[in-house]
PABAMI-804957 format. One line per 2 residues: number of its first residue (from 1); their letters; for each residue z, x, y of N, C-alpha, C, O. Coordinates in steps of 0.05 Angstrom, whole numbers. Layout:
N
NUM = a = Z:X:Y:Z:X:Y:Z:X:Y:Z:X:Y  ...
This chain:
292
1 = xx = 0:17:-24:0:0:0:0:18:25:18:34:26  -19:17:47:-26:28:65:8:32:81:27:16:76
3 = xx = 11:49:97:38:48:111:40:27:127:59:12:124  20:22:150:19:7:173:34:-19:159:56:-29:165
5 = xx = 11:-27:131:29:-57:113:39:-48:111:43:-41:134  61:-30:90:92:-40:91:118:-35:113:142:-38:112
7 = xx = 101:-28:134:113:-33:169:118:-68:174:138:-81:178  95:-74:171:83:-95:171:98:-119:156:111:-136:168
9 = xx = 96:-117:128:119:-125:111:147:-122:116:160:-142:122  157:-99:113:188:-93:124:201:-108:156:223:-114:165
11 = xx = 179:-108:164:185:-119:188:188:-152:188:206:-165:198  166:-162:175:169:-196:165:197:-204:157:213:-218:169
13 = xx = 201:-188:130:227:-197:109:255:-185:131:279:-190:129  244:-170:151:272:-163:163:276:-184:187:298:-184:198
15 = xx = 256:-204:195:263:-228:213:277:-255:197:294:-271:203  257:-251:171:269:-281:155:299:-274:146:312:-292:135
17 = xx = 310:-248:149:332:-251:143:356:-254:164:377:-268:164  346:-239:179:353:-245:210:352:-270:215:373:-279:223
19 = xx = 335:-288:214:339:-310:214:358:-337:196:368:-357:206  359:-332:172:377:-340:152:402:-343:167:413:-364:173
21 = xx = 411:-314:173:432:-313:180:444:-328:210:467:-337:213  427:-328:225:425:-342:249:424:-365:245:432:-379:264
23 = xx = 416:-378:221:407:-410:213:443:-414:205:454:-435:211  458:-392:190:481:-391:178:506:-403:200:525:-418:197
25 = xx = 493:-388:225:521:-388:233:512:-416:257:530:-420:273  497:-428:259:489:-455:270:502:-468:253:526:-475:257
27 = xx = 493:-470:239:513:-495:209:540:-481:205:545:-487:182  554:-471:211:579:-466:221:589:-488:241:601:-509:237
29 = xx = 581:-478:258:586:-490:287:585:-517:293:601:-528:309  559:-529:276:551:-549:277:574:-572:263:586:-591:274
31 = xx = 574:-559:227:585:-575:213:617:-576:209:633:-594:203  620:-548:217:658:-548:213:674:-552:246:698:-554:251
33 = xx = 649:-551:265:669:-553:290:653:-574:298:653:-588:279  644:-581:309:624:-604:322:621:-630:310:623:-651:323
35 = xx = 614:-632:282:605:-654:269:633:-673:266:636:-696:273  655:-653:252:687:-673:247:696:-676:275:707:-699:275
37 = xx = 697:-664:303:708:-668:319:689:-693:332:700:-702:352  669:-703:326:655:-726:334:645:-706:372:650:-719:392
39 = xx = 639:-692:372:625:-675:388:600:-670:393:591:-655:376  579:-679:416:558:-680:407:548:-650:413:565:-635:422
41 = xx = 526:-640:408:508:-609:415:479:-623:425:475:-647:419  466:-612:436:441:-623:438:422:-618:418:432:-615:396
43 = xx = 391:-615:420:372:-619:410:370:-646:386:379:-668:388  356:-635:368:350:-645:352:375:-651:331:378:-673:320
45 = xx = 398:-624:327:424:-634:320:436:-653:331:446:-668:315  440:-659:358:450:-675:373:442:-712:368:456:-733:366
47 = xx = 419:-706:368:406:-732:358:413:-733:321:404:-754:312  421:-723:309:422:-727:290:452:-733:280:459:-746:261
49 = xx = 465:-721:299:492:-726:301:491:-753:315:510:-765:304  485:-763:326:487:-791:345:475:-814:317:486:-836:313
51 = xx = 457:-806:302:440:-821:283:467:-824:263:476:-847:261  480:-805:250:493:-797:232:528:-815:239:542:-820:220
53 = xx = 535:-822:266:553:-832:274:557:-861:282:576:-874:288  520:-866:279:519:-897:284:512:-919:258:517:-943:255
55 = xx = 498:-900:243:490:-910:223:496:-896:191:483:-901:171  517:-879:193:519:-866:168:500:-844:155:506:-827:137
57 = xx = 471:-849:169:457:-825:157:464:-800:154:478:-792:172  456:-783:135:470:-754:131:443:-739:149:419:-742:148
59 = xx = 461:-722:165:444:-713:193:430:-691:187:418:-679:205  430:-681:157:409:-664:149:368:-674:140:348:-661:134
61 = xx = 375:-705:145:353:-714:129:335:-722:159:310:-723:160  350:-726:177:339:-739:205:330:-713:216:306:-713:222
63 = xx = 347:-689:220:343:-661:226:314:-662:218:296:-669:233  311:-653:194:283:-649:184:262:-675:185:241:-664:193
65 = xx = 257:-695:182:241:-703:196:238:-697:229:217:-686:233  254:-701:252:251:-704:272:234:-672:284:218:-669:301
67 = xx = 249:-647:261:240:-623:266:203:-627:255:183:-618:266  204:-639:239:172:-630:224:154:-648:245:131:-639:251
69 = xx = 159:-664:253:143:-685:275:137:-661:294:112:-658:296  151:-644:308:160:-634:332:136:-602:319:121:-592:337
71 = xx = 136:-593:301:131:-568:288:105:-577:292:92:-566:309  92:-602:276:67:-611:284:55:-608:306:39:-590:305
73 = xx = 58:-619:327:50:-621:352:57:-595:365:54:-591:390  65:-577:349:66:-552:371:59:-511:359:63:-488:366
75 = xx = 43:-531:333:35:-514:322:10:-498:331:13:-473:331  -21:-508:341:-28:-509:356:-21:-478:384:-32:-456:386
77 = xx = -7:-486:395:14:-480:424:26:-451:403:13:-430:406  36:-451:394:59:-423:388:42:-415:361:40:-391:359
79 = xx = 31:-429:341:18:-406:323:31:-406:299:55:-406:298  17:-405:278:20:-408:250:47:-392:243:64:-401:227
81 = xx = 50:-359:259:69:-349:252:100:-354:264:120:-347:251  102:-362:283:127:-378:296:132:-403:286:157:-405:283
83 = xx = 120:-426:278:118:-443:262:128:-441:240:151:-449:237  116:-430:220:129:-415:192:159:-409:186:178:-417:172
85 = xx = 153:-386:213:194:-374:207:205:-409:224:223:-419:211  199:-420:240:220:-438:247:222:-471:225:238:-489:224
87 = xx = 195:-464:211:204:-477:182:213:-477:173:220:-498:162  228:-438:161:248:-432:148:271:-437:158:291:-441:144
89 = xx = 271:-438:180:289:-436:196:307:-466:197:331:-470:198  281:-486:195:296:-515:190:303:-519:163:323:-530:158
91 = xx = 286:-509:144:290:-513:116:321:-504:113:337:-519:103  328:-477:122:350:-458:118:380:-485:127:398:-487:110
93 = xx = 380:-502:152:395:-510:162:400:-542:141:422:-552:136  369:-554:132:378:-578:123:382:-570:91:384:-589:75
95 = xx = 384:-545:82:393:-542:56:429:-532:54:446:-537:37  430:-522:73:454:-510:85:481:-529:101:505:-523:103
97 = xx = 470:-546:108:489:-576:119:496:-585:93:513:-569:86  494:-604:72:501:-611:53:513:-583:29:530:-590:13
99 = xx = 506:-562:28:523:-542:20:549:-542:25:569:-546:11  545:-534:58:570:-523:72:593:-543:66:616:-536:59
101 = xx = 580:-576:71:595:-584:73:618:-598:43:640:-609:44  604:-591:24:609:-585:-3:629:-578:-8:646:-592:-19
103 = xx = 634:-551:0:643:-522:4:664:-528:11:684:-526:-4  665:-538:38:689:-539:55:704:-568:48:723:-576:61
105 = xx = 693:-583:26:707:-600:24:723:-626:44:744:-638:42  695:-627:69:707:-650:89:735:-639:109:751:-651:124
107 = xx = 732:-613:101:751:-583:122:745:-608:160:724:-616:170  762:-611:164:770:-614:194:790:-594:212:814:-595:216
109 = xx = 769:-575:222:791:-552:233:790:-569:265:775:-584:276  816:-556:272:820:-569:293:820:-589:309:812:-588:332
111 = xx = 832:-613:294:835:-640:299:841:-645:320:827:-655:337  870:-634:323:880:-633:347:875:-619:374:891:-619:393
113 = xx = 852:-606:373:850:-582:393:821:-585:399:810:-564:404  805:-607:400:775:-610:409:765:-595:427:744:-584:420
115 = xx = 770:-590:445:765:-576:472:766:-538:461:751:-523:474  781:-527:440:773:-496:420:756:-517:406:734:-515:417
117 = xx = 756:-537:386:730:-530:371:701:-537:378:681:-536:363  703:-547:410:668:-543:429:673:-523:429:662:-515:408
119 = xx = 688:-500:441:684:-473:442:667:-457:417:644:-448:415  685:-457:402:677:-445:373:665:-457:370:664:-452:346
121 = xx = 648:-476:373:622:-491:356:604:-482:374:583:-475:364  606:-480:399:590:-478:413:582:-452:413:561:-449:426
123 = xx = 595:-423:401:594:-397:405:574:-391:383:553:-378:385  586:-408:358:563:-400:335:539:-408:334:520:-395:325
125 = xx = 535:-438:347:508:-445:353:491:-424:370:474:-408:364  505:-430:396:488:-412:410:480:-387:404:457:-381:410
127 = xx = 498:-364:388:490:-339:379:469:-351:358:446:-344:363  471:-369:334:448:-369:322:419:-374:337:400:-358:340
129 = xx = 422:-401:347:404:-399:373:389:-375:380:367:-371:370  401:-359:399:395:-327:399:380:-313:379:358:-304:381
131 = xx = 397:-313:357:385:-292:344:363:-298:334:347:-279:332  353:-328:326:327:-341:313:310:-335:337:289:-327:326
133 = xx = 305:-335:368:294:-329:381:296:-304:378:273:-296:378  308:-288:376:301:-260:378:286:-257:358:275:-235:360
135 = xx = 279:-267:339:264:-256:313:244:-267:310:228:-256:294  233:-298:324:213:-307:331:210:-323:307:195:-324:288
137 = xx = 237:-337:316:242:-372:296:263:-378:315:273:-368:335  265:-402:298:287:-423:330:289:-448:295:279:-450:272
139 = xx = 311:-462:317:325:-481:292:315:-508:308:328:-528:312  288:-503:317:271:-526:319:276:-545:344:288:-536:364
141 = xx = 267:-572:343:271:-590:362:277:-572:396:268:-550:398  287:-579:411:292:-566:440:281:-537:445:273:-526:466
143 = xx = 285:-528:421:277:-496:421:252:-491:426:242:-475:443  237:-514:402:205:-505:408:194:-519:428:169:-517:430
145 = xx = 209:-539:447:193:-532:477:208:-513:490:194:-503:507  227:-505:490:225:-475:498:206:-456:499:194:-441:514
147 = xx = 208:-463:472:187:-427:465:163:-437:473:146:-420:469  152:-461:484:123:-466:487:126:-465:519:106:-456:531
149 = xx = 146:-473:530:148:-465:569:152:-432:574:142:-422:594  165:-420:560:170:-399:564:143:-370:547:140:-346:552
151 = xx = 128:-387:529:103:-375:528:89:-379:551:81:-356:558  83:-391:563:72:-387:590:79:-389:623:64:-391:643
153 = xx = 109:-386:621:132:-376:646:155:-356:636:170:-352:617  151:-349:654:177:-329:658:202:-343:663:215:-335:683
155 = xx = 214:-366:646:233:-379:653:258:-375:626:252:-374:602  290:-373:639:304:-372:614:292:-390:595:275:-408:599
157 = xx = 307:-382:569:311:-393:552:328:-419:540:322:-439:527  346:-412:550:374:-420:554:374:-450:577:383:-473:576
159 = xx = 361:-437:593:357:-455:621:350:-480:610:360:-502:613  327:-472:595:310:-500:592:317:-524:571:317:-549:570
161 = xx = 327:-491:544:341:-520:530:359:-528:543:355:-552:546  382:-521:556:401:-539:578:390:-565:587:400:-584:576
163 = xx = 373:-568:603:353:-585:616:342:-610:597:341:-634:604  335:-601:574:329:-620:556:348:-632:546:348:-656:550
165 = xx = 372:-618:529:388:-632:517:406:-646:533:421:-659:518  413:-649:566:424:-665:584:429:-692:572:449:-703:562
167 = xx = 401:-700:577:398:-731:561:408:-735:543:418:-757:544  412:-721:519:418:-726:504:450:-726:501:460:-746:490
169 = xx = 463:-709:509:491:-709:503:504:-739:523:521:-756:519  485:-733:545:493:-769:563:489:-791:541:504:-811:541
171 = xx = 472:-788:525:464:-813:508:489:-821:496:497:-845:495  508:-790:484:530:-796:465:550:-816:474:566:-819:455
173 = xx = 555:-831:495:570:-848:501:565:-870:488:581:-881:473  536:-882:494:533:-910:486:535:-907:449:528:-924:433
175 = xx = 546:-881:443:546:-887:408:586:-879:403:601:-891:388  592:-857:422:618:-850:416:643:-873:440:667:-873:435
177 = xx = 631:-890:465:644:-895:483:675:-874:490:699:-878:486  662:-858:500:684:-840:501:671:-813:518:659:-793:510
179 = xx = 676:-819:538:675:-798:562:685:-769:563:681:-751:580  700:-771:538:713:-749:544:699:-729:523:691:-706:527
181 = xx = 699:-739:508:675:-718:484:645:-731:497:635:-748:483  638:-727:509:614:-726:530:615:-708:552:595:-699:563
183 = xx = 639:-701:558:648:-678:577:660:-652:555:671:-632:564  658:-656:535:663:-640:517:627:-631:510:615:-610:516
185 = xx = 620:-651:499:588:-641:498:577:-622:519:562:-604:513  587:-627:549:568:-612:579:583:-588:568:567:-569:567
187 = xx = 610:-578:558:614:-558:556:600:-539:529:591:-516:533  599:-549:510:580:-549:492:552:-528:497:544:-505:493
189 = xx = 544:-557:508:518:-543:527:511:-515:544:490:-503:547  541:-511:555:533:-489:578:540:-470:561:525:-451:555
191 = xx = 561:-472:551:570:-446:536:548:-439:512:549:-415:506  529:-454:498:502:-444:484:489:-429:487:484:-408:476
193 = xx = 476:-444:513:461:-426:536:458:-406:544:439:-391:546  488:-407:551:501:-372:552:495:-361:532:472:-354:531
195 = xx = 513:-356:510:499:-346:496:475:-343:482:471:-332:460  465:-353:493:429:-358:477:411:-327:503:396:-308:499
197 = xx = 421:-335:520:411:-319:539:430:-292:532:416:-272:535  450:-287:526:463:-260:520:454:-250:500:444:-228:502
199 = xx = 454:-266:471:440:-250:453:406:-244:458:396:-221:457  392:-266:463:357:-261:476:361:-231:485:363:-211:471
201 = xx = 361:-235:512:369:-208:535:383:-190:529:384:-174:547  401:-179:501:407:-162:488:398:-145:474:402:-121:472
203 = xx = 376:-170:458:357:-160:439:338:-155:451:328:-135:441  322:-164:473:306:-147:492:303:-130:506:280:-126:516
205 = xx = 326:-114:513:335:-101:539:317:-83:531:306:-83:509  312:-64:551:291:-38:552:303:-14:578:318:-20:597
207 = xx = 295:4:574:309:25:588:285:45:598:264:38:587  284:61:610:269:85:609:282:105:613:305:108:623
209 = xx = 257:128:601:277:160:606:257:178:615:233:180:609  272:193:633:258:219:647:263:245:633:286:253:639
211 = xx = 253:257:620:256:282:603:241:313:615:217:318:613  256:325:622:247:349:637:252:367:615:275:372:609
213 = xx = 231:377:601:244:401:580:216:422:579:194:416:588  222:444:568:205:470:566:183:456:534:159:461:528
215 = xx = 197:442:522:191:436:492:178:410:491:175:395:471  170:406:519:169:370:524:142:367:496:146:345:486
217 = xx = 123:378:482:104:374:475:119:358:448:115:334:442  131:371:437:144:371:409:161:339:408:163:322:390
219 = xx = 174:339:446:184:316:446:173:295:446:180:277:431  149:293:466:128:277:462:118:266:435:115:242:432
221 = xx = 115:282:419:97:284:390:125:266:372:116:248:357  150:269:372:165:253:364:170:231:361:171:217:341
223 = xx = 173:223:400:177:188:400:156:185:396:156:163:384  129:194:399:99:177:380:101:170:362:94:147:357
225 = xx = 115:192:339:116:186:314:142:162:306:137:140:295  167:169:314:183:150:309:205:152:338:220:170:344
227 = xx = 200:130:350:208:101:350:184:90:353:189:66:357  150:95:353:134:92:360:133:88:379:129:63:380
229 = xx = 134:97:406:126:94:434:119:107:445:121:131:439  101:96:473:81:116:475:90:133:496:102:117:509
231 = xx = 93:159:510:105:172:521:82:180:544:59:184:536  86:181:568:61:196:599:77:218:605:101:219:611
233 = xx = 55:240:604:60:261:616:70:270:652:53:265:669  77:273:655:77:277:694:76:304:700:96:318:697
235 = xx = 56:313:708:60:336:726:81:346:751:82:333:771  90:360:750:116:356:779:126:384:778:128:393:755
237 = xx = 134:397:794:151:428:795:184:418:821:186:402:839  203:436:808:226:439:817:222:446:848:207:465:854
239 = xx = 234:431:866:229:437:898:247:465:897:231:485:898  273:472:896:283:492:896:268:524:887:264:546:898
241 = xx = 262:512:861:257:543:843:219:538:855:207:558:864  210:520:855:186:519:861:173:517:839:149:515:843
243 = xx = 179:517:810:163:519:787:147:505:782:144:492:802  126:494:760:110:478:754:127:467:721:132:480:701
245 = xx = 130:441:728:150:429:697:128:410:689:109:405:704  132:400:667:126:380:656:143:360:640:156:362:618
247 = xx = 139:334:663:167:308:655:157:297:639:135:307:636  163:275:621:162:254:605:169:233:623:182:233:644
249 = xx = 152:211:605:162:186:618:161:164:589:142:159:575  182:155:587:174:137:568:201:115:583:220:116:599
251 = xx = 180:87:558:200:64:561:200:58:536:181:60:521  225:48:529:239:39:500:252:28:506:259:28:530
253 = xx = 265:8:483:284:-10:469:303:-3:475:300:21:477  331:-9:482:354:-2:488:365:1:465:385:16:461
255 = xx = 354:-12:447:368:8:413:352:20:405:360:23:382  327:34:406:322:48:401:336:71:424:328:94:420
257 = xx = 350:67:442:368:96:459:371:120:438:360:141:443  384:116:418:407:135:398:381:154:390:379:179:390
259 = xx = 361:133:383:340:144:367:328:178:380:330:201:370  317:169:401:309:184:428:324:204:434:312:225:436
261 = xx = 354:205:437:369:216:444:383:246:426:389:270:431  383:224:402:369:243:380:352:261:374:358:282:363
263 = xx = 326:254:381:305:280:388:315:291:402:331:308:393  312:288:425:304:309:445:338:330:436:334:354:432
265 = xx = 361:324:433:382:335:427:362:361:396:358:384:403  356:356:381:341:369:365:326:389:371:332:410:360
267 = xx = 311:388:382:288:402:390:293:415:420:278:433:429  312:405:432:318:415:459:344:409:471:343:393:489
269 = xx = 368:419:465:390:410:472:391:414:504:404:399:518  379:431:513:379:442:545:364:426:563:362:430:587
271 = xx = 350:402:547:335:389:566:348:369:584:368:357:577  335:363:609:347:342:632:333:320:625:308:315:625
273 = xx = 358:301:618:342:271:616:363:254:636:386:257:643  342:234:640:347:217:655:351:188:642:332:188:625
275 = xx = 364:165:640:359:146:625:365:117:644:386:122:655  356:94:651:368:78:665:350:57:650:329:58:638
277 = xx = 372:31:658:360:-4:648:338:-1:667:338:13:687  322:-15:659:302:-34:669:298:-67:676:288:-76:656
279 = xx = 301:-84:691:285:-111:694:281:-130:666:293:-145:652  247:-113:670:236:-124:651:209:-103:643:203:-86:660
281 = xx = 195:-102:623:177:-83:612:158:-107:601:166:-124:585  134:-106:610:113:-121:598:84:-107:599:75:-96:619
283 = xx = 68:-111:569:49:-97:560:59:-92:524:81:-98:514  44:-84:515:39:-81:493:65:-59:479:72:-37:487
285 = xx = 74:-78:456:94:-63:444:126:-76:461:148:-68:456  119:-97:482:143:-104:501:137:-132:499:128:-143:478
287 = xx = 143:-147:524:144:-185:529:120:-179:541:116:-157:552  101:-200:540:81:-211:549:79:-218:578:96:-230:590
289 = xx = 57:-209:589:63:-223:623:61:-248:623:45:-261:611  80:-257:639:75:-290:642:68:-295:667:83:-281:680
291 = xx = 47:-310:686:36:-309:710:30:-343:712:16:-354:694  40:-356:732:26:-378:735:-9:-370:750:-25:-388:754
């Protein structure tokens, strides 16, 4: 098998699992803190939880239809391969709700303390949230008009599902009459968000580094090879000594830092680097420009 495929491969099986796990800790959140405390969440859970409280349906069976309607119509828009993993991604959740809840045996943590278990429901959601976006799957419904506004704006993530699921947590009154786990839901909400945008923007961050070394060639020839990035030469000499140097310029992954740091420590412990965050990095191997 050519290298590039099993790049290629390793890289697939390392999102679907990334994602699993992100699907894991949603159905956490969902089923042991949210669902017993009669708490709504938004999206497509949210509606399923409202379905599930009015009429007894088990909110894994509504989940997946309401998700596969929604996958349809936006397959199209985001692409056979985003589609796929957020298939797994629903499959992972409506196989995983009736498990969990198996498991836990009708477990009601924090009866008395609603207001910690929005918190904690709301921390695991939203990190799964996160991480299925970071891997390029989402746990469906709200998410994938996310990912379809934010394929063509530069707008949070976080922001938008906020915006959508509004309605819906307002809806929870006319099913729970109770205002107060409706103001439990708005908290819900923001605190997701948050984290949806902390893990996203974590897993994206990008940095660059300025590398002044005698050995720059060798360093160059490195991050090409591994972390794969591409490195620009700069011509430039020291104002003081007056010399003629040759800088590096590269931009990378904020986890790939160690990597980088690693070289050049190797091959050139004496060298001057420079390292600082960045914004944002867009072009190839980074986020896409988004331009109205």
């Amino acid at each position: 098998m050519p290298q590039m495929r099993r790049k290629t491969l390793s890289r697939e099986l390392r999102d679907y699992l990334m994602i699993t796990v992100a699907m894991l800790s949603y159905t956490i959140g969902w089923t042991l803190f949210l669902l017993p405390n009669h708490i709504t969440t938004g999206g497509v859970a949210g509606v399923s939880s409202l379905i599930f409280w009015a009429t007894g349906l088990e909110p894994q069976w509504s989940y997946f239809a309401i998700n596969a309607a929604l996958l349809a119509a936006a397959l199209r828009i985001l692409g056979l391969q985003f589609c796929l993993k957020t298939v797994w991604a629903v499959l992972v959740i409506t196989v995983a709700v009736p498990v969990m809840t198996e498991l836990t045996g009708g477990l009601h943590l924090l009866a008395d303390q609603p207001f910690m278990a929005a918190i904690l429901g709301a921390v695991f959601c939203g990190c799964g949230v996160g991480l299925g976006l970071s891997n390029n799957g989402s746990t469906g419904g709200t998410d994938i008009i996310a990912a379809v506004i934010n394929k063509y704006r530069d707008v949070s993530l976080g922001h938008v599902i906020m915006l959508c699921d509004v309605v819906i947590i307002s809806c929870s009154y006319f099913v729970l009459r109770d205002w107060e786990k409706v103001i439990y839901g708005y908290v819900v909400l923001y605190i997701t968000a948050f984290c949806i945008d902390q893990v996203v923007n974590h897993m994206r961050r990008s940095v660059q580094f300025f590398i002044i070394s005698k050995r720059h060639a060798e360093i160059g020839h490195r991050i090409n090879q591994m972390p794969h990035r591409g490195v620009t030469v700069i011509d430039a000499h020291g104002f003081y000594t007056g010399q003629e140097v040759k800088m590096l310029f590269v931009l990378a992954r904020k986890r790939e830092s160690p990597a980088i740091f690693k070289i050049i420590h190797e091959i050139d412990p004496a060298a001057f680097v420079s390292q600082s965050a960045v914004i944002g990095v867009y072009g190839e191997g980074f986020d896409h420009i988004k331009a109205k």
